[in-house]
CHARMM-style PDB file with segment names, atoms N, HN, CA, C and O in Angstrom:
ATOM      1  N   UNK     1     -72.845  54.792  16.685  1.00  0.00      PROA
ATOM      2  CA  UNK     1     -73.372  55.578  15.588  1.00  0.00      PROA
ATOM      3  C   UNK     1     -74.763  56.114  15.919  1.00  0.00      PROA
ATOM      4  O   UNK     1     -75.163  57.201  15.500  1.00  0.00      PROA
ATOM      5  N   UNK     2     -75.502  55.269  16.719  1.00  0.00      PROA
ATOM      6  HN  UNK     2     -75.177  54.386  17.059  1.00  0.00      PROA
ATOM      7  CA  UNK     2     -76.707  55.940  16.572  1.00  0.00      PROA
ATOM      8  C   UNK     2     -77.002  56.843  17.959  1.00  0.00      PROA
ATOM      9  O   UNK     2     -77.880  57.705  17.926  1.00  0.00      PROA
ATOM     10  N   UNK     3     -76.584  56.713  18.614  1.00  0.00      PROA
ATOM     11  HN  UNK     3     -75.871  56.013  18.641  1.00  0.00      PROA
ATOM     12  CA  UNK     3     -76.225  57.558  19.916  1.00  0.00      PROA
ATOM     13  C   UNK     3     -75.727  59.112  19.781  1.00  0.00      PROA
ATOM     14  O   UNK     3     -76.009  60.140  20.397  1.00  0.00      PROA
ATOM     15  N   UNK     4     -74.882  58.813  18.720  1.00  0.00      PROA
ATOM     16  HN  UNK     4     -74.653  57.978  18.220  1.00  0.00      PROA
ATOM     17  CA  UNK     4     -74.065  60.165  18.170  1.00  0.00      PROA
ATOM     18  C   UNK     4     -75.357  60.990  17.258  1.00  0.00      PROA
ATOM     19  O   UNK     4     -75.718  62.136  17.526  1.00  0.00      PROA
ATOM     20  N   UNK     5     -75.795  60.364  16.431  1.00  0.00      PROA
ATOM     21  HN  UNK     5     -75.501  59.433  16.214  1.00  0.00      PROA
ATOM     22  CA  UNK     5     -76.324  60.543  15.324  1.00  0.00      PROA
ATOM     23  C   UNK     5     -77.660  61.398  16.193  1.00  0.00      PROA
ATOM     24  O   UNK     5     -77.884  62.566  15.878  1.00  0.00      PROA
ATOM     25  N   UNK     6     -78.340  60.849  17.078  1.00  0.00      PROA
ATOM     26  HN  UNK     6     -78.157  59.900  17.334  1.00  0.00      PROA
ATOM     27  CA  UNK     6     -79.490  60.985  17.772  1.00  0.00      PROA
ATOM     28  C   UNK     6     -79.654  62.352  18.410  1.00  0.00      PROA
ATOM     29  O   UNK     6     -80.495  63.251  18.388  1.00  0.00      PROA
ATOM     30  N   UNK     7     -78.272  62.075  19.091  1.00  0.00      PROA
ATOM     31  HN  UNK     7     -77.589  61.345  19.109  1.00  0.00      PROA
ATOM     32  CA  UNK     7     -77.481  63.572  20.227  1.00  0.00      PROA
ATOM     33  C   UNK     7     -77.678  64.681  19.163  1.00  0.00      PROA
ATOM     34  O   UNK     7     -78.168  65.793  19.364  1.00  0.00      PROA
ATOM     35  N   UNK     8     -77.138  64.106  17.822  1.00  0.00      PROA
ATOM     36  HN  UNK     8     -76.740  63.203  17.659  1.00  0.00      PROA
ATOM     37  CA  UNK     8     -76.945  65.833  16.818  1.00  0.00      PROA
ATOM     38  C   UNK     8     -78.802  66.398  16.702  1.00  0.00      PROA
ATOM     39  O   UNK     8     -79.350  67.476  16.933  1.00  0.00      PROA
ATOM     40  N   UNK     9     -79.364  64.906  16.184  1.00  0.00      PROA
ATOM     41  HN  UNK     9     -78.919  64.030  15.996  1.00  0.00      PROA
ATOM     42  CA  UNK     9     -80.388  65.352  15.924  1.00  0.00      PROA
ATOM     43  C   UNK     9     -81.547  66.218  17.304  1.00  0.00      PROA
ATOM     44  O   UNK     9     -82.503  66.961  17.079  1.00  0.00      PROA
ATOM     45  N   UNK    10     -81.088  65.838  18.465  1.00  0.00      PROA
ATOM     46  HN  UNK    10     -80.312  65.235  18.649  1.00  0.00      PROA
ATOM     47  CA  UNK    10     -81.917  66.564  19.265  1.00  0.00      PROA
ATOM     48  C   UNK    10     -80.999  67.992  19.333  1.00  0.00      PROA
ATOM     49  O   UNK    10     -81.746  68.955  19.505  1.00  0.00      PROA
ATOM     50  N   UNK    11     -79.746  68.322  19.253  1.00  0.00      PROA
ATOM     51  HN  UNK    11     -79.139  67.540  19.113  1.00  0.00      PROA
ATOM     52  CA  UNK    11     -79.111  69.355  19.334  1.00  0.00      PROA
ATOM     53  C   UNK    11     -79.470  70.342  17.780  1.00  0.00      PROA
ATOM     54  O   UNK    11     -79.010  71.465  17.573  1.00  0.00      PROA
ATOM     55  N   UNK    12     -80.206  69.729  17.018  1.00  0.00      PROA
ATOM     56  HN  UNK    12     -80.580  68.817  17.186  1.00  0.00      PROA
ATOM     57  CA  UNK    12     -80.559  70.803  15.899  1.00  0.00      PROA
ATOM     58  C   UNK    12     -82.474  70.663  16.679  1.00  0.00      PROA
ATOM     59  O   UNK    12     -83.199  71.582  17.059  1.00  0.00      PROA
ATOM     60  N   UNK    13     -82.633  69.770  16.667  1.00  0.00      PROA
ATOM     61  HN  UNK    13     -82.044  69.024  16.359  1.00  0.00      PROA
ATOM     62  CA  UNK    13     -84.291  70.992  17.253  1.00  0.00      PROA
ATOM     63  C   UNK    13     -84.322  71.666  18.345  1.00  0.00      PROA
ATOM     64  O   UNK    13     -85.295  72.178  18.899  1.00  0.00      PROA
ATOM     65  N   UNK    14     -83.329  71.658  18.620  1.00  0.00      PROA
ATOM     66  HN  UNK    14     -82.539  71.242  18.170  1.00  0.00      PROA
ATOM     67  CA  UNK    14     -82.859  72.544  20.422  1.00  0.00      PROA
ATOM     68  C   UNK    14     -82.971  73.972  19.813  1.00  0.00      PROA
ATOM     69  O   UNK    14     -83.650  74.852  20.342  1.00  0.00      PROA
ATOM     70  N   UNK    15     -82.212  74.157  18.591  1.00  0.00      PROA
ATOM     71  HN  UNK    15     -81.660  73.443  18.161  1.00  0.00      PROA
ATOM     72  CA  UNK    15     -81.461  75.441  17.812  1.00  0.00      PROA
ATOM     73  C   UNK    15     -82.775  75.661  17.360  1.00  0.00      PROA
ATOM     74  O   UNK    15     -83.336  76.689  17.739  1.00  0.00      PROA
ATOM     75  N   UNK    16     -83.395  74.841  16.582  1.00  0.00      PROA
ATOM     76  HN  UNK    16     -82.939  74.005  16.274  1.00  0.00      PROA
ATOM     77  CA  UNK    16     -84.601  75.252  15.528  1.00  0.00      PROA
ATOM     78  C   UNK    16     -85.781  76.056  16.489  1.00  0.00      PROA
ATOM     79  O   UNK    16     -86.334  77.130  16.248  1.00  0.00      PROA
ATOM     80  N   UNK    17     -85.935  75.271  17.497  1.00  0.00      PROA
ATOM     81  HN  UNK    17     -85.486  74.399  17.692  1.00  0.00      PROA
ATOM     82  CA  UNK    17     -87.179  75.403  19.101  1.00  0.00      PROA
ATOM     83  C   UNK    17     -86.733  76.919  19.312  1.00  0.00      PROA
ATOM     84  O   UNK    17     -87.560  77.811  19.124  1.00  0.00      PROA
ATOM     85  N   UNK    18     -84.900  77.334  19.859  1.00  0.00      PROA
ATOM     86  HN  UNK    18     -84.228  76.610  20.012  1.00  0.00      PROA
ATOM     87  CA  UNK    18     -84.816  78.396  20.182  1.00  0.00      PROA
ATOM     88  C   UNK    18     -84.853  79.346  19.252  1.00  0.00      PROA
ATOM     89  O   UNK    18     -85.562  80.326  19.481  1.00  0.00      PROA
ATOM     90  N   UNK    19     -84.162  79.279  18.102  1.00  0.00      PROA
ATOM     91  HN  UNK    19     -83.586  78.484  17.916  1.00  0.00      PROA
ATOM     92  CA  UNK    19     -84.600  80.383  16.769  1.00  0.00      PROA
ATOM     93  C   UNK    19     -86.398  80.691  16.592  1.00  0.00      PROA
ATOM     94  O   UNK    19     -86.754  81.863  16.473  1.00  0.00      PROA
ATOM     95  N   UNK    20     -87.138  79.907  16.588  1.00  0.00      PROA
ATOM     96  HN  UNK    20     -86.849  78.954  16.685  1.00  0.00      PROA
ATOM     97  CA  UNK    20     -88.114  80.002  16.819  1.00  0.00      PROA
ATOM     98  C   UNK    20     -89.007  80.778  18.049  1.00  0.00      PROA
ATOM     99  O   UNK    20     -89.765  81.743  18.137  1.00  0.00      PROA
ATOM    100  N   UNK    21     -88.468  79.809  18.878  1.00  0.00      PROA
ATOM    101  HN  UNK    21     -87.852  79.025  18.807  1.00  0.00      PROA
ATOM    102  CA  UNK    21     -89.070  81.189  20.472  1.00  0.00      PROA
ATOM    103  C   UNK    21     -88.039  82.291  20.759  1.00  0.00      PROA
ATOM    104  O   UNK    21     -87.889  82.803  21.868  1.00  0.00      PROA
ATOM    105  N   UNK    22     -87.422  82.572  19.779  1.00  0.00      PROA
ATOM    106  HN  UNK    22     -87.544  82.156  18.878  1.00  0.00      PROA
ATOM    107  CA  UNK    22     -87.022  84.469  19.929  1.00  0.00      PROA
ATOM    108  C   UNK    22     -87.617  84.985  18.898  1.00  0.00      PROA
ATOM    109  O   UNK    22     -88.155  86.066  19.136  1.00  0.00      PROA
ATOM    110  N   UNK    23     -87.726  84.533  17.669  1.00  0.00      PROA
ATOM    111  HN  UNK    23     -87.289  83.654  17.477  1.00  0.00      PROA
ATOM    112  CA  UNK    23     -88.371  84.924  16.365  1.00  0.00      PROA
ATOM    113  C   UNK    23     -89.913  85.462  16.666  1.00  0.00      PROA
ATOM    114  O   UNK    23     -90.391  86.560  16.380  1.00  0.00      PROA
ATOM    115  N   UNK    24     -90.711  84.020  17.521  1.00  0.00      PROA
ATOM    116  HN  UNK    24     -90.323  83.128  17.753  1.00  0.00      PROA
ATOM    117  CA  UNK    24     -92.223  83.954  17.303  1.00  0.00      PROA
ATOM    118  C   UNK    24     -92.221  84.803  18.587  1.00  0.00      PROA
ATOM    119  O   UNK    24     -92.988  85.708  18.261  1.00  0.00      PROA
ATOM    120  N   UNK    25     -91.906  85.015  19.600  1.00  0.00      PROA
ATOM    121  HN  UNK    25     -91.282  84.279  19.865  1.00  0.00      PROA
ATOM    122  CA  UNK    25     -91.840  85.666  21.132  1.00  0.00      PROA
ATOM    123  C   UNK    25     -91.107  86.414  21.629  1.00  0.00      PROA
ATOM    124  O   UNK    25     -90.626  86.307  22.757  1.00  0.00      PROA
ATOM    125  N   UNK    26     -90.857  87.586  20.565  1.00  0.00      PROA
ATOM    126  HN  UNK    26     -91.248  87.673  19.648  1.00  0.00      PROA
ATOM    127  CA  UNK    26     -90.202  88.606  20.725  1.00  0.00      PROA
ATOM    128  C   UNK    26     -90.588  89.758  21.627  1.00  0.00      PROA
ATOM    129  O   UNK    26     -90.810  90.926  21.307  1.00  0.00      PROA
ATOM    130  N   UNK    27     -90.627  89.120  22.967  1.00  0.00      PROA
ATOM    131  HN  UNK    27     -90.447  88.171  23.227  1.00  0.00      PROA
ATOM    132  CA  UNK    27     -91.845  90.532  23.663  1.00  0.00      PROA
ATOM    133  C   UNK    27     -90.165  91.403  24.636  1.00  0.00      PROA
ATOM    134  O   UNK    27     -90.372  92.392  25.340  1.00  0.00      PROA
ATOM    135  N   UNK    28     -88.935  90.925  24.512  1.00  0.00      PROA
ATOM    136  HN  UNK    28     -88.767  90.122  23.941  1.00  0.00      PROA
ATOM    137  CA  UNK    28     -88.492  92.238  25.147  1.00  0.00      PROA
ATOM    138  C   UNK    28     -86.811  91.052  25.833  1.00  0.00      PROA
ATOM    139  O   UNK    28     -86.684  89.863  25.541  1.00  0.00      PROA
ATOM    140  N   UNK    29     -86.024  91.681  26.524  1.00  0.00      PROA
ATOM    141  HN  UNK    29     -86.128  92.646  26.762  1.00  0.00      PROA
ATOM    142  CA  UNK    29     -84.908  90.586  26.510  1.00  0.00      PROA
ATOM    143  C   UNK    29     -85.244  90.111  28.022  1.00  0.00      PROA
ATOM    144  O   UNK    29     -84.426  89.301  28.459  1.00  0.00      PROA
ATOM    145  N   UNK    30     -86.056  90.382  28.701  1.00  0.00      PROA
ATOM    146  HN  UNK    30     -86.720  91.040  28.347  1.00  0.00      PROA
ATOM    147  CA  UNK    30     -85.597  89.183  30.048  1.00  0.00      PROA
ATOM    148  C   UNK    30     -86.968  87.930  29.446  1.00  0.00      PROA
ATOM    149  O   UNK    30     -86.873  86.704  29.494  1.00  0.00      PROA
ATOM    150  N   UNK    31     -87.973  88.617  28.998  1.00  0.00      PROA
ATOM    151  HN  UNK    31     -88.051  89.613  28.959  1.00  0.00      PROA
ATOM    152  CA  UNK    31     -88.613  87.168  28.089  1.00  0.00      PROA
ATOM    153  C   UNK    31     -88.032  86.486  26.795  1.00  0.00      PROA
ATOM    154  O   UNK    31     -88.501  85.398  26.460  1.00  0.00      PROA
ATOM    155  N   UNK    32     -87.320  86.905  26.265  1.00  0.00      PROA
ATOM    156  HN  UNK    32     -86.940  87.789  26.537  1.00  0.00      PROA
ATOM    157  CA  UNK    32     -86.597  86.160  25.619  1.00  0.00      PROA
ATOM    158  C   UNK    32     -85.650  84.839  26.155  1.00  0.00      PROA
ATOM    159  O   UNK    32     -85.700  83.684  25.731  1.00  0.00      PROA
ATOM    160  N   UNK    33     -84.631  85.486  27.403  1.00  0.00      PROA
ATOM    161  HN  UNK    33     -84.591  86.424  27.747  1.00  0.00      PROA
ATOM    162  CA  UNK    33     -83.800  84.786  28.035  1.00  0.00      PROA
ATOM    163  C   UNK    33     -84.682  83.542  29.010  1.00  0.00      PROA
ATOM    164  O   UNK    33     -84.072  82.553  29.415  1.00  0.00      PROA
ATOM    165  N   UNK    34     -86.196  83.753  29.314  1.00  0.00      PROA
ATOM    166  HN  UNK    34     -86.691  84.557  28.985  1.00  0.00      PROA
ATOM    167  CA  UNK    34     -86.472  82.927  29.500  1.00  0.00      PROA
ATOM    168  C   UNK    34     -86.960  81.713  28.959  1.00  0.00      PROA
ATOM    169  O   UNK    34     -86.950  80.577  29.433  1.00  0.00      PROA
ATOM    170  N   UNK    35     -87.500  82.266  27.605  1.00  0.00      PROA
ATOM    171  HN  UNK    35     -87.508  83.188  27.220  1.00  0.00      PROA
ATOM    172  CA  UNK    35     -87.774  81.865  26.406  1.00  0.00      PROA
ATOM    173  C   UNK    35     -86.800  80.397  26.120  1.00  0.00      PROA
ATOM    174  O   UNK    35     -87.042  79.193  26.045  1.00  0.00      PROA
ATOM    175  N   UNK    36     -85.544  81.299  26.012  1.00  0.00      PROA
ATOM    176  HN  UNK    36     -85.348  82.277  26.073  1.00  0.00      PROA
ATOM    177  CA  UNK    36     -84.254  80.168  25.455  1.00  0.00      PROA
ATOM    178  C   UNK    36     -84.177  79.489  27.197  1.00  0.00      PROA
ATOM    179  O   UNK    36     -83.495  78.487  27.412  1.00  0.00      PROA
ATOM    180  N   UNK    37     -84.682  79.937  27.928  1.00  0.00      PROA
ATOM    181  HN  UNK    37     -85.236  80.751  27.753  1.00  0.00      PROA
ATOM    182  CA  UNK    37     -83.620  78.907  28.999  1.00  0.00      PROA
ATOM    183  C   UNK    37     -85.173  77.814  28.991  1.00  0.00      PROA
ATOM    184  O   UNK    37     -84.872  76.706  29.435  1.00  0.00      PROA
ATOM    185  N   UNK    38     -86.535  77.899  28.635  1.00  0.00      PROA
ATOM    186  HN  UNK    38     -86.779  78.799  28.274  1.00  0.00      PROA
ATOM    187  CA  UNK    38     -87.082  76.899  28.784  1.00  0.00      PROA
ATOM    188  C   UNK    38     -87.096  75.835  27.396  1.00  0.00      PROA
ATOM    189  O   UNK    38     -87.378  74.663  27.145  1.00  0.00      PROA
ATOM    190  N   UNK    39     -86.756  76.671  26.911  1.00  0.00      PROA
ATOM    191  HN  UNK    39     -86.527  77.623  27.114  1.00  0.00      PROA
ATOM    192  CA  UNK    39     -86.608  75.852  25.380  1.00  0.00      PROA
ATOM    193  C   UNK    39     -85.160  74.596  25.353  1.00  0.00      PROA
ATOM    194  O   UNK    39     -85.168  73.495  24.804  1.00  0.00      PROA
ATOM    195  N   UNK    40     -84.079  75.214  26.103  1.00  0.00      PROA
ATOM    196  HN  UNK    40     -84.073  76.109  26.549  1.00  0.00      PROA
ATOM    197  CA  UNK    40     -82.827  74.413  26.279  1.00  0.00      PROA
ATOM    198  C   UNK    40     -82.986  73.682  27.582  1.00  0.00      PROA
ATOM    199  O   UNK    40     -82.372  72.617  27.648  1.00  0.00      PROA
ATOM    200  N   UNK    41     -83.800  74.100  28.798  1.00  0.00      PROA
ATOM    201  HN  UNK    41     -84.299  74.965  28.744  1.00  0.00      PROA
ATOM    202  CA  UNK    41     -84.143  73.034  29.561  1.00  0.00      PROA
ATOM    203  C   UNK    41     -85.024  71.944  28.943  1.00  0.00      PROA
ATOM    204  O   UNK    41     -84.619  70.817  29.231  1.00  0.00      PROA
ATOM    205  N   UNK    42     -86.267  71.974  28.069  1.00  0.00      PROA
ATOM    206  HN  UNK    42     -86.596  72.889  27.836  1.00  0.00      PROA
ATOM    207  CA  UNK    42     -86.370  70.723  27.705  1.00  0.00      PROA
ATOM    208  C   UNK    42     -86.224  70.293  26.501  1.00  0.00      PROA
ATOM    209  O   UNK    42     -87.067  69.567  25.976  1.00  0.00      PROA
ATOM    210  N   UNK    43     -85.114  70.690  25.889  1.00  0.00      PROA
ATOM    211  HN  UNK    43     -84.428  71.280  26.316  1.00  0.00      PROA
ATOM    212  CA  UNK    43     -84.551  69.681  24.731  1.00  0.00      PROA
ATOM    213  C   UNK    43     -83.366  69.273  25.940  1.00  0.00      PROA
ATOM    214  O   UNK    43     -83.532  68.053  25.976  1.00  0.00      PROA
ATOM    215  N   UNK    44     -82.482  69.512  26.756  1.00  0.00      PROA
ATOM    216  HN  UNK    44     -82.347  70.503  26.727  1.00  0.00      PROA
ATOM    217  CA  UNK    44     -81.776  68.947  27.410  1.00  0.00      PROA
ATOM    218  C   UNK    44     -82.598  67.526  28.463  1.00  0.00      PROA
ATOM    219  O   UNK    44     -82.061  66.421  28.547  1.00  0.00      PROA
ATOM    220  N   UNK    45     -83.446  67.743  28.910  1.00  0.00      PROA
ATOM    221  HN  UNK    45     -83.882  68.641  28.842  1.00  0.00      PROA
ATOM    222  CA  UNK    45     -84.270  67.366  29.435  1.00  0.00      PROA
ATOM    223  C   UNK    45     -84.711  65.562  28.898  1.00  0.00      PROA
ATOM    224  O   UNK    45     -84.424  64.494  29.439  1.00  0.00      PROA
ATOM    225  N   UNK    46     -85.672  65.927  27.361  1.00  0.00      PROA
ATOM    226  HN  UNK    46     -85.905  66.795  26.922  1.00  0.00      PROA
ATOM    227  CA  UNK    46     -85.767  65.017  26.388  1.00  0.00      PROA
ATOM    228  C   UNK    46     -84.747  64.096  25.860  1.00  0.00      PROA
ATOM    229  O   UNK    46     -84.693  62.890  25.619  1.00  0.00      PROA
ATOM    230  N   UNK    47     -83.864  65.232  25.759  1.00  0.00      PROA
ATOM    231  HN  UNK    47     -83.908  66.211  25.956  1.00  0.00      PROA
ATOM    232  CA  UNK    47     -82.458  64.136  25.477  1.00  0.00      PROA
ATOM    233  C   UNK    47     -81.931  63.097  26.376  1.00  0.00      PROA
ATOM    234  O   UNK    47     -81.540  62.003  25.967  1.00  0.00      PROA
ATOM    235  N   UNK    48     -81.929  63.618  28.136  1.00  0.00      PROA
ATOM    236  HN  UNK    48     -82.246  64.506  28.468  1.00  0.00      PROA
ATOM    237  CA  UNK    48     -81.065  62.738  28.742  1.00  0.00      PROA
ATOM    238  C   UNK    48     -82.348  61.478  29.005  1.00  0.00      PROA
ATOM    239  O   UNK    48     -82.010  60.376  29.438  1.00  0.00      PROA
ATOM    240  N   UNK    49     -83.913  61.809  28.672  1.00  0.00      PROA
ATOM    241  HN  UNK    49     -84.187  62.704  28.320  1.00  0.00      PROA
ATOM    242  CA  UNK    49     -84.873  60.739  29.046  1.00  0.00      PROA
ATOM    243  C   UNK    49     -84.570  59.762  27.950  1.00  0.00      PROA
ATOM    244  O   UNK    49     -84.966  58.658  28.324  1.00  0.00      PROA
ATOM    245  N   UNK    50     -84.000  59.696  26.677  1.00  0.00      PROA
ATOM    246  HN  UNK    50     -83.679  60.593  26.373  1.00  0.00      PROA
ATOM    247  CA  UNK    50     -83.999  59.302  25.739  1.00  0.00      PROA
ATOM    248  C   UNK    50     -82.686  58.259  25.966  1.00  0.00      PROA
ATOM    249  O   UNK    50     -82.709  57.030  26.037  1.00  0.00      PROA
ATOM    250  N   UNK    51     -81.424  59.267  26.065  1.00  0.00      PROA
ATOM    251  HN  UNK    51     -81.405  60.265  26.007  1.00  0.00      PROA
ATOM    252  CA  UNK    51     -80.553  58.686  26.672  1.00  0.00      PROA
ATOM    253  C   UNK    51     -80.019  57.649  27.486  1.00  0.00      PROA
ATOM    254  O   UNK    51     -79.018  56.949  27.329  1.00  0.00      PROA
ATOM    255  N   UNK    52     -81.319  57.700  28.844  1.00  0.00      PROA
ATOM    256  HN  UNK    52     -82.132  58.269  28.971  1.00  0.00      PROA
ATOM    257  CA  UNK    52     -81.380  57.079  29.660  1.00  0.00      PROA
ATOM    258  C   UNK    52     -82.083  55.420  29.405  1.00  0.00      PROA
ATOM    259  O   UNK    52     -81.765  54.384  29.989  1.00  0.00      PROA
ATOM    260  N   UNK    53     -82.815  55.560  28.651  1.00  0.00      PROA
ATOM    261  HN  UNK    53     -83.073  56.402  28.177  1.00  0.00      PROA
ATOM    262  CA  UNK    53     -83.348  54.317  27.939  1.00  0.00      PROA
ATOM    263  C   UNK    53     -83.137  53.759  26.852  1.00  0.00      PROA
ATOM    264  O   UNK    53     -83.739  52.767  26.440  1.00  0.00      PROA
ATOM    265  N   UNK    54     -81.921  54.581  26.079  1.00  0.00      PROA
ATOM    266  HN  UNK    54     -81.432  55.386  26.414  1.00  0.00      PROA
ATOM    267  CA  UNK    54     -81.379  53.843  25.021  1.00  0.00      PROA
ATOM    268  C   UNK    54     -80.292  52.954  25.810  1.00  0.00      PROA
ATOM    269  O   UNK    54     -80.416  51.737  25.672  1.00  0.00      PROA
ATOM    270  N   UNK    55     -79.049  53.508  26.771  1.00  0.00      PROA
ATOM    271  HN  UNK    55     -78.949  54.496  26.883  1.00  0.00      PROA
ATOM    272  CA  UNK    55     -78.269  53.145  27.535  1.00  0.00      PROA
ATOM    273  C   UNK    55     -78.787  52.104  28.232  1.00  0.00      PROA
ATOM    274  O   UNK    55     -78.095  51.092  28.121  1.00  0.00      PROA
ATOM    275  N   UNK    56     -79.953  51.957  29.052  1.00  0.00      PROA
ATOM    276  HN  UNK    56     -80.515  52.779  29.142  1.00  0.00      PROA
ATOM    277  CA  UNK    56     -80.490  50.803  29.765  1.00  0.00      PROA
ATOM    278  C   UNK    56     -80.586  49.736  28.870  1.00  0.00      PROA
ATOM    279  O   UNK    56     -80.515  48.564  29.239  1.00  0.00      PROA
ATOM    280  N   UNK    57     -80.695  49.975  28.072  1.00  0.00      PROA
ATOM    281  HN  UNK    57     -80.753  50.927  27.772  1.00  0.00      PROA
ATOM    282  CA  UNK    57     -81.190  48.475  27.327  1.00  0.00      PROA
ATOM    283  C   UNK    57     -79.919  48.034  26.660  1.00  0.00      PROA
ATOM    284  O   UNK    57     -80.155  46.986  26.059  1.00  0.00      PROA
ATOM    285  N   UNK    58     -78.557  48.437  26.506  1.00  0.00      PROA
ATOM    286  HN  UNK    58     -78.365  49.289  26.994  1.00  0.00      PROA
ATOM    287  CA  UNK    58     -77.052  47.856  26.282  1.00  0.00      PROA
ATOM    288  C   UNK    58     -77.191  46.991  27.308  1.00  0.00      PROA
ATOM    289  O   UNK    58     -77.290  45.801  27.010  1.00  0.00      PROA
ATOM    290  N   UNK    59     -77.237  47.445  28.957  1.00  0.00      PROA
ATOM    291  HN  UNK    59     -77.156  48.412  29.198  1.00  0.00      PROA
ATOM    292  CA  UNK    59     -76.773  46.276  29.917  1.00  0.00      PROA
ATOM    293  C   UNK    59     -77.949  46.050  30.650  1.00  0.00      PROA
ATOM    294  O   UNK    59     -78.053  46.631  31.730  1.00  0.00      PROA
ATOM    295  N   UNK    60     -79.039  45.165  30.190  1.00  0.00      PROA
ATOM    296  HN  UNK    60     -78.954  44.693  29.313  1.00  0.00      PROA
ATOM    297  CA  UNK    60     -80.319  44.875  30.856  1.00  0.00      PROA
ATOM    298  C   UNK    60     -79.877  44.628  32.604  1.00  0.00      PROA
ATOM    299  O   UNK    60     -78.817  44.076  32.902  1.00  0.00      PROA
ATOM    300  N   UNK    61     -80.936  45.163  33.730  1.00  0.00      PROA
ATOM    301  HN  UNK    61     -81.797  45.611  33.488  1.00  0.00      PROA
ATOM    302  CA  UNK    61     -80.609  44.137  34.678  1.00  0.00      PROA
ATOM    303  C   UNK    61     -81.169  43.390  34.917  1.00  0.00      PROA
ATOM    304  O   UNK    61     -80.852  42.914  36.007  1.00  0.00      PROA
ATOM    305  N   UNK    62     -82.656  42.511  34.041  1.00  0.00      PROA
ATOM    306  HN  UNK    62     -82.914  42.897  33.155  1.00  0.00      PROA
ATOM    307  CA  UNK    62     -82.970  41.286  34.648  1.00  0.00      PROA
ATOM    308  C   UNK    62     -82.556  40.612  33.251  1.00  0.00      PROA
ATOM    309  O   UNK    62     -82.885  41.204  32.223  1.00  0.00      PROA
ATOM    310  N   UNK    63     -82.039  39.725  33.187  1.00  0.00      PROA
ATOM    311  HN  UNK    63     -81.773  39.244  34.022  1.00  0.00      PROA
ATOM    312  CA  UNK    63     -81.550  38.841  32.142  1.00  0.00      PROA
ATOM    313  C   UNK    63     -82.769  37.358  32.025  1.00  0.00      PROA
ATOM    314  O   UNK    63     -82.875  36.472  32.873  1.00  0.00      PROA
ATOM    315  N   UNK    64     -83.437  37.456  30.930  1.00  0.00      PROA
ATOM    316  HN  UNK    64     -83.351  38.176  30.241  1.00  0.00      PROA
ATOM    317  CA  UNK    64     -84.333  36.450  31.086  1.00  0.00      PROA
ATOM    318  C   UNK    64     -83.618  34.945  31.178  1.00  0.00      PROA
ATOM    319  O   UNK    64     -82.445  34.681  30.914  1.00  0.00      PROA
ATOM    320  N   UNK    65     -84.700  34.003  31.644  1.00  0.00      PROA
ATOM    321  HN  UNK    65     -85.653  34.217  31.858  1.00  0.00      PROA
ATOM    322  CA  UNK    65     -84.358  32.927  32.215  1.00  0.00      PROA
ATOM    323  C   UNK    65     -84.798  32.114  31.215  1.00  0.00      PROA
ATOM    324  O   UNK    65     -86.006  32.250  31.022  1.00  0.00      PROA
ATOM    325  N   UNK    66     -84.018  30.956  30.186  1.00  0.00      PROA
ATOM    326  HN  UNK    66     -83.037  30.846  30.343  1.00  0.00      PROA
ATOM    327  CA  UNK    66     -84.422  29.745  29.408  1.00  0.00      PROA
ATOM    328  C   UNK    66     -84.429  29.168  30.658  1.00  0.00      PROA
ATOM    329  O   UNK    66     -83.967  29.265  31.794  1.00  0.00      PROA
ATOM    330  N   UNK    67     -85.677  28.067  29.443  1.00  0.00      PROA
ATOM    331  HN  UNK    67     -86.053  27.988  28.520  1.00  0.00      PROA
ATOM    332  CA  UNK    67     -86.018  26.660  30.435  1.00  0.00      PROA
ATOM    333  C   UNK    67     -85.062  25.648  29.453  1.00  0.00      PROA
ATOM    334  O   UNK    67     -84.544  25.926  28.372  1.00  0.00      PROA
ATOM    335  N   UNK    68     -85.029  24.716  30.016  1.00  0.00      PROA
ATOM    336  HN  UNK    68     -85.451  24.490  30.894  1.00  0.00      PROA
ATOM    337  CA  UNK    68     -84.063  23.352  29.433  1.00  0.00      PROA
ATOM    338  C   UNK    68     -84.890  22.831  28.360  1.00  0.00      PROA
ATOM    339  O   UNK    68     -84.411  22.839  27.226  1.00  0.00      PROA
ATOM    340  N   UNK    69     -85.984  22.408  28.538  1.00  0.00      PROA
ATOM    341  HN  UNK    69     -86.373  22.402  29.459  1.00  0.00      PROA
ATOM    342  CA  UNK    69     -87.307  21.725  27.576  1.00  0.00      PROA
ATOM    343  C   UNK    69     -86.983  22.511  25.939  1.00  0.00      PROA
ATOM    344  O   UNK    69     -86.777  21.753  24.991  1.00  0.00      PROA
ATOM    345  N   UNK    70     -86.961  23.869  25.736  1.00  0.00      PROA
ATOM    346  HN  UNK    70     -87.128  24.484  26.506  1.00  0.00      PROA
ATOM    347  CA  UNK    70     -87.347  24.477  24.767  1.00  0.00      PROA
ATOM    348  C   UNK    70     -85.450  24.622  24.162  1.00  0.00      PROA
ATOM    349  OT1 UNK    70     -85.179  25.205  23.112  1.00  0.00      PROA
TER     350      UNK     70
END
């Protein structure tokens, strides 16, 4: 659920970021197209860093060590 939930939510400020940098940076169409391709490189970007450290922490790889005493 929250993986899903997370994904939508970075996939609507992806939309909001790019409606925005064609709206606010309307200088002509090859700046536009770059516009949207830097705007969707880093919401894609953000997402998989996010991704990547929500996923790590399901299957830790150092598994802490109890002592016997405690």
């Amino acid at each position: 659920m929250g993986f899903l939930l997370t994904t939508l939510i970075f996939a609507v400020i992806g939309i909001v970021a790019s409606l925005c940098a064609r709206i606010c940076c309307n200088k002509g169409p090859s700046a536009n197209l770059f516009h949207l391709t830097l705007v969707i490189t880093a919401t894609v970007c953000c997402w998989m860093m996010w991704a990547i450290v929500y996923l790590a922490q399901m299957n830790p790889l150092i598994v802490p060590i109890l002592s016997e005493s405690e």
